[in-house]
C-alpha positions as CSV (number, residue, x, y, z in Angstrom):
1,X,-34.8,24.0,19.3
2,X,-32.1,26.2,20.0
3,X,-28.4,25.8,18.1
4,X,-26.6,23.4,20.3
5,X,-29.9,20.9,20.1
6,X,-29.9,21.5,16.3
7,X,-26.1,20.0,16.2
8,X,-26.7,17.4,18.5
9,X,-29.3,16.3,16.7
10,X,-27.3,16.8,13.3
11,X,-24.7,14.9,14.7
12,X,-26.7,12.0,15.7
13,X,-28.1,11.9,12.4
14,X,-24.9,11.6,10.5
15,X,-23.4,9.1,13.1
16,X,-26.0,7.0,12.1
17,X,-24.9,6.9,8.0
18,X,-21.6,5.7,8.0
19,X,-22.0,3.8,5.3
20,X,-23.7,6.8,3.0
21,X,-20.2,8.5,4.5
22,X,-17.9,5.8,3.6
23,X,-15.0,7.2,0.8
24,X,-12.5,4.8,0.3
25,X,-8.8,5.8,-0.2
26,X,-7.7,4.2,-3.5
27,X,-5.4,0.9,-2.0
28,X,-9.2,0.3,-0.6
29,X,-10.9,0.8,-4.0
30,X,-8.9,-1.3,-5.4
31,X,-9.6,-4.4,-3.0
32,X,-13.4,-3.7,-3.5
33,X,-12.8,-3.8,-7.2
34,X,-10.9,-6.9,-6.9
35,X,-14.3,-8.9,-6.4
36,X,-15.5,-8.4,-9.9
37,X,-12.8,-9.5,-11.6
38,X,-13.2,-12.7,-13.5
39,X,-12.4,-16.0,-11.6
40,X,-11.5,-13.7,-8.6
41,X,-12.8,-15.2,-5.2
42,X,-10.1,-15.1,-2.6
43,X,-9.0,-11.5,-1.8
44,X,-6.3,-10.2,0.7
45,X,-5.8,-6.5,1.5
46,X,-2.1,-6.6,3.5
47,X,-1.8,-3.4,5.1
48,X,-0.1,-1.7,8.1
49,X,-1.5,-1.3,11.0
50,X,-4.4,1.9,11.6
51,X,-4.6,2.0,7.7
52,X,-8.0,1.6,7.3
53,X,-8.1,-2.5,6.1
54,X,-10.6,-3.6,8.6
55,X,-12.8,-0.1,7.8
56,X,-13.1,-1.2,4.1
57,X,-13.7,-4.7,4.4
58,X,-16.4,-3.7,7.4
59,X,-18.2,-1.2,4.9
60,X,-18.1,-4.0,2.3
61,X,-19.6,-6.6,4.5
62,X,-22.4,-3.9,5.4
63,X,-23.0,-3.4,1.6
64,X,-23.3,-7.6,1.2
65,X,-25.6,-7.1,4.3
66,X,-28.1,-4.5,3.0
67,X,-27.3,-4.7,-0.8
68,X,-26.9,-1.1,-0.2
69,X,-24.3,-0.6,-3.1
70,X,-23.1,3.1,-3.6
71,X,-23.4,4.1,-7.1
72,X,-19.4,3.9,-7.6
73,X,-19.4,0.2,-6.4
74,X,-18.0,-1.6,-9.3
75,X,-17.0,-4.6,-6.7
76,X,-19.0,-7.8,-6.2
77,X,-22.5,-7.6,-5.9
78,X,-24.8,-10.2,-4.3
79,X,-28.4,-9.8,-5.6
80,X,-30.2,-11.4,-2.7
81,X,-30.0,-12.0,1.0
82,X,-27.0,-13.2,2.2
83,X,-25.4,-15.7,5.3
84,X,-21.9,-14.6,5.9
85,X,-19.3,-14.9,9.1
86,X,-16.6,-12.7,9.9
87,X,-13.5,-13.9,12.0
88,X,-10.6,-12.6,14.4
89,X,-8.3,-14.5,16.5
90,X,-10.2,-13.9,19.9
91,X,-13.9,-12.9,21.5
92,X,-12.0,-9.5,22.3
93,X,-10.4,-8.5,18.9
94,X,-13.6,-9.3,17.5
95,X,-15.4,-7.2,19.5
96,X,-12.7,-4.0,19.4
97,X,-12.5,-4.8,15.5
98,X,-14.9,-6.3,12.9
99,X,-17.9,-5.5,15.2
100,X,-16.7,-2.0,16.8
101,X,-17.0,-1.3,12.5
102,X,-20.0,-3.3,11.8
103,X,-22.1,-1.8,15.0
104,X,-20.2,1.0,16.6
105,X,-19.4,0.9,20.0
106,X,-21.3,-1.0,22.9
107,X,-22.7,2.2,24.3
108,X,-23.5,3.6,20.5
109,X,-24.9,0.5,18.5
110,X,-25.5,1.8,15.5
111,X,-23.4,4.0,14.5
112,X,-21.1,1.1,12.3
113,X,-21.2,0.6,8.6
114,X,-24.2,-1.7,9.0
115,X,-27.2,1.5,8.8
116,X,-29.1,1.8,12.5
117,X,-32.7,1.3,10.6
118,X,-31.4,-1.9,8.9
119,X,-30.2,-3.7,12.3
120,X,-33.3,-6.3,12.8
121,X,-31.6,-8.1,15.7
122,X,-28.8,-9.6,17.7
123,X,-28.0,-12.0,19.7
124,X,-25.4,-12.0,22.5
125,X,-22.3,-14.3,22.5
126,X,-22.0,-16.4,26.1
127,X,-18.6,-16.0,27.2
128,X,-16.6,-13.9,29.4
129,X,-16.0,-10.9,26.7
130,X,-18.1,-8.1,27.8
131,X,-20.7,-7.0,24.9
132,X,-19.7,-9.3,22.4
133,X,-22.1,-10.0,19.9
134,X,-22.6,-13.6,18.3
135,X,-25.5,-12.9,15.3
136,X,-26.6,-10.0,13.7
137,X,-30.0,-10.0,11.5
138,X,-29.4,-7.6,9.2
139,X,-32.8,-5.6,7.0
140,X,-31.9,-6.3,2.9
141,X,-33.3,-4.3,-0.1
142,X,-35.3,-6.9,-1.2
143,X,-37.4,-7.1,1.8
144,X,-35.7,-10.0,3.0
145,X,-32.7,-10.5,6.1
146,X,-29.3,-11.0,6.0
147,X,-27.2,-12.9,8.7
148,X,-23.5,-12.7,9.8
149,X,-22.4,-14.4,12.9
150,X,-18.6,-13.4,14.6
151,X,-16.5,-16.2,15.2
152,X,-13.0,-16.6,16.6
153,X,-10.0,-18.7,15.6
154,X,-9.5,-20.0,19.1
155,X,-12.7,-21.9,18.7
156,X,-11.3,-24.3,16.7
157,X,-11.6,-25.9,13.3
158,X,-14.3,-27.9,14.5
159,X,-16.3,-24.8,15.2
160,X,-15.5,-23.2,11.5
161,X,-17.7,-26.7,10.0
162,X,-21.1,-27.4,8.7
163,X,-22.1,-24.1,7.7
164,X,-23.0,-23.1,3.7
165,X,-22.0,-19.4,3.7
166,X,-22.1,-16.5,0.6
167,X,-19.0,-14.7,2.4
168,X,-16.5,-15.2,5.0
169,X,-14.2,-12.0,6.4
170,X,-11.2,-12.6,8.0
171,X,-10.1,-9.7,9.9
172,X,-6.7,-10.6,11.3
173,X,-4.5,-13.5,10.0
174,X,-6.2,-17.1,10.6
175,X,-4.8,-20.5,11.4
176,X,-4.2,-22.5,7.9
177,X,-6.5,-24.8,9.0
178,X,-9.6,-22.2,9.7
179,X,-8.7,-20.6,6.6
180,X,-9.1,-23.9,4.6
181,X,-12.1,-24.3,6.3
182,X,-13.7,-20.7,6.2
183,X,-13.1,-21.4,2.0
184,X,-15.2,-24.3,2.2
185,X,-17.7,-22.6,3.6
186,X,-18.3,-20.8,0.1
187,X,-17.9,-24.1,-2.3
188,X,-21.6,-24.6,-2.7
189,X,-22.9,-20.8,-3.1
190,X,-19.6,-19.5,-5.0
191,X,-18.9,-17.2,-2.5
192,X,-16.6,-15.0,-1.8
193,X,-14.0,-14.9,1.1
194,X,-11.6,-11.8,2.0
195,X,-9.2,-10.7,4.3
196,X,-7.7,-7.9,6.1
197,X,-4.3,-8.1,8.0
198,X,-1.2,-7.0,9.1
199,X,1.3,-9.8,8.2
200,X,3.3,-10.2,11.6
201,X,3.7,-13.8,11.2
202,X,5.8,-13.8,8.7
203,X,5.9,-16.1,5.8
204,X,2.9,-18.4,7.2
205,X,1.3,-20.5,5.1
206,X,-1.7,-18.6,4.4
207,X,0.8,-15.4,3.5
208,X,2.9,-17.8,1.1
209,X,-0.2,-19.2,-0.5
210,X,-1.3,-15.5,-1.4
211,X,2.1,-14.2,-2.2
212,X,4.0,-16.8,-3.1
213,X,2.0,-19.8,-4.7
214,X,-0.5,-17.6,-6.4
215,X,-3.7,-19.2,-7.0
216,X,-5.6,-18.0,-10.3
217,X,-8.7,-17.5,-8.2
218,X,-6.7,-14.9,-5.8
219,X,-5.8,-11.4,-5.4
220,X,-3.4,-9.2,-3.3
221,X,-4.1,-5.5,-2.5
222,X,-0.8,-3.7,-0.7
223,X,-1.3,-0.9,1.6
224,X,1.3,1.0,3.2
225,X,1.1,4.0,5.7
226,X,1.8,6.3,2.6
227,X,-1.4,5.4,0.9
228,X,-3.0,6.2,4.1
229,X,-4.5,9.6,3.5
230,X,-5.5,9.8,7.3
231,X,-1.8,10.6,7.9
232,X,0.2,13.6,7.5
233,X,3.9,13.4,6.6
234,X,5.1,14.6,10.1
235,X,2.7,11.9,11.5
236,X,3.7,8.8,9.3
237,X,7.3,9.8,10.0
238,X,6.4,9.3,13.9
239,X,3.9,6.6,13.6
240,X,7.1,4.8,12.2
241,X,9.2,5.6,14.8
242,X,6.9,4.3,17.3
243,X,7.3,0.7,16.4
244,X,10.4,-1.7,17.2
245,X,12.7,-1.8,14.4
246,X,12.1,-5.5,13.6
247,X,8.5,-4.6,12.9
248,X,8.3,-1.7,11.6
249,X,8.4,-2.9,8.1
250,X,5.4,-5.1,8.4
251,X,3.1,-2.2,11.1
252,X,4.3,0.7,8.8
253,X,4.3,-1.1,5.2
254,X,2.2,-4.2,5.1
255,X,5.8,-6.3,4.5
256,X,6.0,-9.8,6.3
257,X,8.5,-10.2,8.6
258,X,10.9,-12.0,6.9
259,X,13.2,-15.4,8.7
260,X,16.6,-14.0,9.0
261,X,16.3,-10.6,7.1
262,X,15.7,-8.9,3.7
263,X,17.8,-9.2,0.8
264,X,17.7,-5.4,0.7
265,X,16.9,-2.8,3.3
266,X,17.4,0.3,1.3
267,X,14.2,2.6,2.0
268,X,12.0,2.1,-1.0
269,X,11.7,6.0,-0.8
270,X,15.4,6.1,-1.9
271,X,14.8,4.1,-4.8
272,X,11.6,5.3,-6.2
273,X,11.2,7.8,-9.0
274,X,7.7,8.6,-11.0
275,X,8.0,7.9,-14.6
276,X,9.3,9.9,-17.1
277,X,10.7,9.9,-21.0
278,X,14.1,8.2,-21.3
279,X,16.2,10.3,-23.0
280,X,17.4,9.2,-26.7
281,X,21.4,9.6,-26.3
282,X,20.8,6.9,-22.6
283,X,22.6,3.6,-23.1
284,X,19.5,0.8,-22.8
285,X,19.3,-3.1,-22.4
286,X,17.1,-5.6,-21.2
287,X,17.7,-8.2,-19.4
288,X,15.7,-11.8,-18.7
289,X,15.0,-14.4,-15.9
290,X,14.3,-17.5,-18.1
291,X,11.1,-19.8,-16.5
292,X,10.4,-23.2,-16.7
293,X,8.4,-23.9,-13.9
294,X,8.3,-20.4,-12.8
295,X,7.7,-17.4,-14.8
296,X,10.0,-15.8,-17.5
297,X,11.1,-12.2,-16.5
298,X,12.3,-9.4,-18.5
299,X,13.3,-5.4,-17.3
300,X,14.8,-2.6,-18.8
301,X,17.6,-0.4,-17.9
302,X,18.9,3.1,-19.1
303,X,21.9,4.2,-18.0
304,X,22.8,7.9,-18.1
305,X,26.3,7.4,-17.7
306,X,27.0,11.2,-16.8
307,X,25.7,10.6,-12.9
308,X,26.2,6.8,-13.4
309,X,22.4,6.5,-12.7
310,X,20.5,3.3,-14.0
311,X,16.6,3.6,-14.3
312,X,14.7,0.3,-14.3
313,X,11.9,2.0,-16.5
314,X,10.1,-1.4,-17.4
315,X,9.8,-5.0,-16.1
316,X,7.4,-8.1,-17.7
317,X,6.8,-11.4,-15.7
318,X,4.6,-13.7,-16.9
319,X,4.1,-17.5,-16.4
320,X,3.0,-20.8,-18.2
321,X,3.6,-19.1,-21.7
322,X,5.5,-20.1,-24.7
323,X,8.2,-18.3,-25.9
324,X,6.9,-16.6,-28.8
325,X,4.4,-14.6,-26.5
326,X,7.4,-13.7,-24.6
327,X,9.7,-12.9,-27.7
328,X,6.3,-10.4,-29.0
329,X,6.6,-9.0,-25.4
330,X,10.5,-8.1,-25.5
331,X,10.2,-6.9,-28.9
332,X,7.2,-4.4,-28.1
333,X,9.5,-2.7,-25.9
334,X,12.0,-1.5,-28.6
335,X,13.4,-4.5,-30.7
336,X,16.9,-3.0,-30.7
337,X,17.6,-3.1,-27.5
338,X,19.7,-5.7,-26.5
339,X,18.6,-8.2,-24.3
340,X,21.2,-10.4,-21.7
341,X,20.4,-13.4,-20.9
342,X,21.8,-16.4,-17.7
343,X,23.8,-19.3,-18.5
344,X,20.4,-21.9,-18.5
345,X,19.4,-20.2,-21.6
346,X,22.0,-22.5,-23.0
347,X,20.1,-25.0,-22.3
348,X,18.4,-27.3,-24.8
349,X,14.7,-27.1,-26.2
350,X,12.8,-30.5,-25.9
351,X,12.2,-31.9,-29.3
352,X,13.9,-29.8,-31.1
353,X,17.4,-29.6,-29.6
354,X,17.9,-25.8,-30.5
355,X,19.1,-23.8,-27.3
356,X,16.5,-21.5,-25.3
357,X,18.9,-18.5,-26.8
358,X,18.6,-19.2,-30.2
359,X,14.8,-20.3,-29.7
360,X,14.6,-16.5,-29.4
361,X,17.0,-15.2,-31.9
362,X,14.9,-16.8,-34.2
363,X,11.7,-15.1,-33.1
364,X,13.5,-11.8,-33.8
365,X,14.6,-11.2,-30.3
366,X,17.9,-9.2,-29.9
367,X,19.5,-11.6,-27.4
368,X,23.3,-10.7,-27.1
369,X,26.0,-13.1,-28.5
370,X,26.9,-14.7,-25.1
371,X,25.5,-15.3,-22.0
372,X,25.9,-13.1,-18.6
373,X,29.1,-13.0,-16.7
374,X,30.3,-10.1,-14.5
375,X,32.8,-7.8,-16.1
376,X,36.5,-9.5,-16.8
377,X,39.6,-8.6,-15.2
378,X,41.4,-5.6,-17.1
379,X,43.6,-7.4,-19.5
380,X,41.4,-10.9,-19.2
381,X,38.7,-11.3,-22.4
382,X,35.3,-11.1,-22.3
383,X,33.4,-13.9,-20.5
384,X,35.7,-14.4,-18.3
385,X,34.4,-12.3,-15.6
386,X,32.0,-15.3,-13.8
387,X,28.8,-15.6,-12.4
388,X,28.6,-15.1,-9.3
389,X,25.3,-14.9,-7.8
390,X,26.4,-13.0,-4.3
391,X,28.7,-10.2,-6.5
392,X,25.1,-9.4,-8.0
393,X,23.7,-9.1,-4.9
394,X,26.2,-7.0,-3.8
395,X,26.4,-5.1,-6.6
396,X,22.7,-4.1,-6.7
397,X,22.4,-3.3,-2.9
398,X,25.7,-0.6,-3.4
399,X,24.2,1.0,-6.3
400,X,20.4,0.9,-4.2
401,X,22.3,2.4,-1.0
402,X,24.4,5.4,-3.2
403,X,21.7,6.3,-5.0
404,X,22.6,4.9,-8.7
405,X,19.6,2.2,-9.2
406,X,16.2,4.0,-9.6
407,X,13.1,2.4,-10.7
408,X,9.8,3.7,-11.8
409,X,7.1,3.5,-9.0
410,X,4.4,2.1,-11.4
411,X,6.0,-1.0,-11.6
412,X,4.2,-2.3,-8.5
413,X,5.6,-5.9,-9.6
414,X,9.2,-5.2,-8.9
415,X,8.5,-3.9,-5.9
416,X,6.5,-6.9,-4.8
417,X,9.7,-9.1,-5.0
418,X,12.2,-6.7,-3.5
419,X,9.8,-7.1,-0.2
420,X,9.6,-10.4,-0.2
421,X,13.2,-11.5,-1.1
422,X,14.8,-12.5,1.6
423,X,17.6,-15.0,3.4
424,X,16.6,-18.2,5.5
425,X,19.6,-18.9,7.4
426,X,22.0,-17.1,5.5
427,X,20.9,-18.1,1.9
428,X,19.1,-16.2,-0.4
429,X,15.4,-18.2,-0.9
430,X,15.0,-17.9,-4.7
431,X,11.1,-17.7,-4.7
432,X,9.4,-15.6,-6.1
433,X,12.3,-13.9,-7.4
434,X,12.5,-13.5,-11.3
435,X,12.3,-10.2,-11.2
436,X,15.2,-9.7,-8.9
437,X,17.1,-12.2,-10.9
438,X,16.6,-10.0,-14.1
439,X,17.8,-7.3,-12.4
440,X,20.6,-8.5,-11.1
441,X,21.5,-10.1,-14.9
442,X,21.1,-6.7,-16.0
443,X,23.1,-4.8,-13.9
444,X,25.8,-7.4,-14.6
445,X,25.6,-7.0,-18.1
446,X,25.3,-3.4,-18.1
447,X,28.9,-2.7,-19.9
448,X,27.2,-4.0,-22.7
449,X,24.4,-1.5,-23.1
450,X,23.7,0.8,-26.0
451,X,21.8,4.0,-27.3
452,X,19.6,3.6,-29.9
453,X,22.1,5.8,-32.1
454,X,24.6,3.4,-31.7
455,X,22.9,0.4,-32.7
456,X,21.6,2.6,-35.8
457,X,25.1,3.2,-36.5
458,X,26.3,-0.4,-36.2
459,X,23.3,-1.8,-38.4
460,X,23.6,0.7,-41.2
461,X,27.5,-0.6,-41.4
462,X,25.8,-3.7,-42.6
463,X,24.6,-5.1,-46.1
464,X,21.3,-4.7,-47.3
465,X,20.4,-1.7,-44.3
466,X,17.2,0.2,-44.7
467,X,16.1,2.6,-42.1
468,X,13.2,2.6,-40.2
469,X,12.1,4.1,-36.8
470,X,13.5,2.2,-34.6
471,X,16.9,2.1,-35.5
472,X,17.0,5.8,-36.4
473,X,16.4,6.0,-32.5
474,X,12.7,6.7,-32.3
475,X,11.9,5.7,-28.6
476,X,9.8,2.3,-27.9
């Protein structure tokens, strides 16, 4: 066998483990890792396009297949054989897609993530698409077979019924009604169901359930073009370019494409700074969203008034809790940092009659003396100043687009709401929006921050002062 034989032969060898091959970027890992969490049965991995959502999802299906699980698999496992379907919107993205992954191409079956020794059989699908396959009996590690079948959307609901399945893959955004009915699929087995998609239909009501409404039993992995380490920077840069403006945000970043626009279109890249120590002499304050039948929102603010720079360091959103887990929360973060607060925190408690603010200067929380209002006119007193809600906007977007509001990229939460809030015919849909809120509250108030030397100095000015760490401007 002379050299170029040995390759060949190499080649074809290697073509034929995919799956042995398969290293998943860490936006992937993360979705795989998703299926073990507790509860967890509805995943979504909202990517770009050429990103690499269909490859992990097709090398997890192949894993459910075979229950060939890599030793760094910490996702779901299935124990047994398993009966799953995977879905796209047509016979021919089916084909090009889920099963050009699963099976390789027509003229190279077997080189996919399902292993070429494990395929058992296959049946045709009867249609009009060339090569498309309908069932594929897949060789399990228990000495039993494993089934998937490829489906499309334009069947119809009808033709998603009946079935009892372990897992259902949607590669490509379904119909509502398919979706509801791919779900059902997995009542009696607890099964799982995932999907894979680039979100050009906008807020649909599959998107909104996942990002919006927020099911307990679901989870949301992001993946932009810059977690795609496929990509060079050069090459993102143009990938970018290639797309129409209007879509670019959803093909390049996994964003929906949003009714009449974005709150904000300030490149995330222009806004984003890693984390790093806040220095001591930086003027802080917090500032809160309050919920009632959405969640209560706090974030934290330094100001290094020598560049006029704010740095949104730290942000807490959490729902359906009372508000002494929220007071334990704010105080973790430095209990002498003063928090602002919106006029409903004005509002009365049930029961008890005592106002939302003092409800949490009584669990120790440093809430300032009165509620948010933009800064007075020079001359006018303090209060005075109003509330309104477009100023903020305005205000946040100039300091966004000159460069004077950064926030740390960790806080993946934040960023979730800035690409999701946007206008429906001109008005600002306040969904899913806490965040924002807080930070617009913040930025309001921010006349009113204070360095932790300062608020040392004001408390030891008052009777009965003993110092302790936190007021003698140890960072929390």
């Amino acid at each position: 066998m002379n050299a170029a034989q040995l390759e060949e032969q190499v080649n074809r060898v290697l073509s034929r483990r995919a799956l042995d091959l398969y290293e998943p970027y860490e936006k992937q890992k993360e979705f795989h890792a998703a299926g073990s969490l507790p509860g967890i049965r509805e995943r979504l991995l909202k990517a770009g396009n050429q990103l690499g959502k269909t490859l992990g999802a097709g090398n997890e299906t192949a894993m459910h297949l075979t229950g060939k699980y890599p030793d760094w698999w910490v996702g779901h496992r299935f124990t047994h054989p398993v009966s799953g379907w995977v879905g796209s919107p047509t016979g021919q993205t089916v084909r090009d897609n889920a099963q050009r992954i699963l099976l390789g191409r027509p003229e190279n079956i077997g080189t996919g993530a399902i292993p070429y020794h494990d395929l058992v059989d296959m049946k045709k699908a009867a249609g009009n698409v060339p090569d498309l396959i309908e069932t594929i009996v897949v060789r399990h590690v228990t000495g039993g077979t494993s089934t998937i079948t490829l489906k499309t959307y334009d069947q119809g609901r009808i033709r998603w019924q009946g079935e009892s399945l372990d897992f259902v893959w949607f590669d490509e955004e379904p119909p509502q009604e398919i979706y509801s009915e791919g779900c059902t699929r997995t009542v009696a087995t607890h099964g799982i169901v995932y999907m894979t998609f680039t979100p050009l239909l906008g807020m649909s009501d599959v998107v909104r359930r996942f990002l919006k409404e927020k099911p307990p039993m679901t989870h949301v992995t992001s993946m932009t073009i810059y977690d795609a380490k496929h990509f060079t920077d050069e090459q993102r840069e143009q990938e970018i370019a290639r797309y129409p403006a209007h879509e670019r945000e959803a093909r390049a970043l996994g964003i929906p494409i949003m009714g009449s626009g974005r709150v904000f279109d300030t490149d995330e890249k222009l806004i984003t700074v890693p984390a790093f120590p806040i220095a001591p002499h930086w003027s802080r304050l917090a500032a809160m969203d309050i919920g009632f039948d959405h969640p209560t929102a706090c974030v934290w603010l330094a100001w290094d008034k020598d560049t006029d720079i704010v740095y949104l360091y730290d942000a807490y959103r959490v729902s359906k809790e009372i508000p002494a887990v929220h007071a334990a929360a704010i105080r973790s973060r430095g209990s002498w940092i003063p928090v602002m607060w919106p006029h409903d925190a004005l509002q009365h408690e049930k029961g008890s009659g005592v106002t939302i603010a003092n409800q949490y200067r009584a669990l120790q929380v440093s809430m300032h003396p009165e509620k948010a209002t933009h800064a007075p006119e020079r001359g006018k007193p303090e209060g005075t100043g109003g509330y309104s809600f477009e100023a903020g906007i305005l205000d946040m977007m100039d300091r966004m687009k000159t460069g004077r509001l950064k926030v740390f990229k960790h806080l993946v939460d934040w960023f979730e709401e800035y690409r999701l809030y946007h206008r429906e015919k001109g008005l600002v849909v306040k969904e899913q929006d806490d965040l924002m809120s807080a930070t617009r509250i913040g930025l309001m108030m921010l006349r009113h921050a204070k360095s932790s030397a300062q608020v040392g100095a004001r408390r030891a000015s008052l009777p009965g002062y003993q110092p302790t760490d936190v007021t003698m401007g140890v960072l929390g």
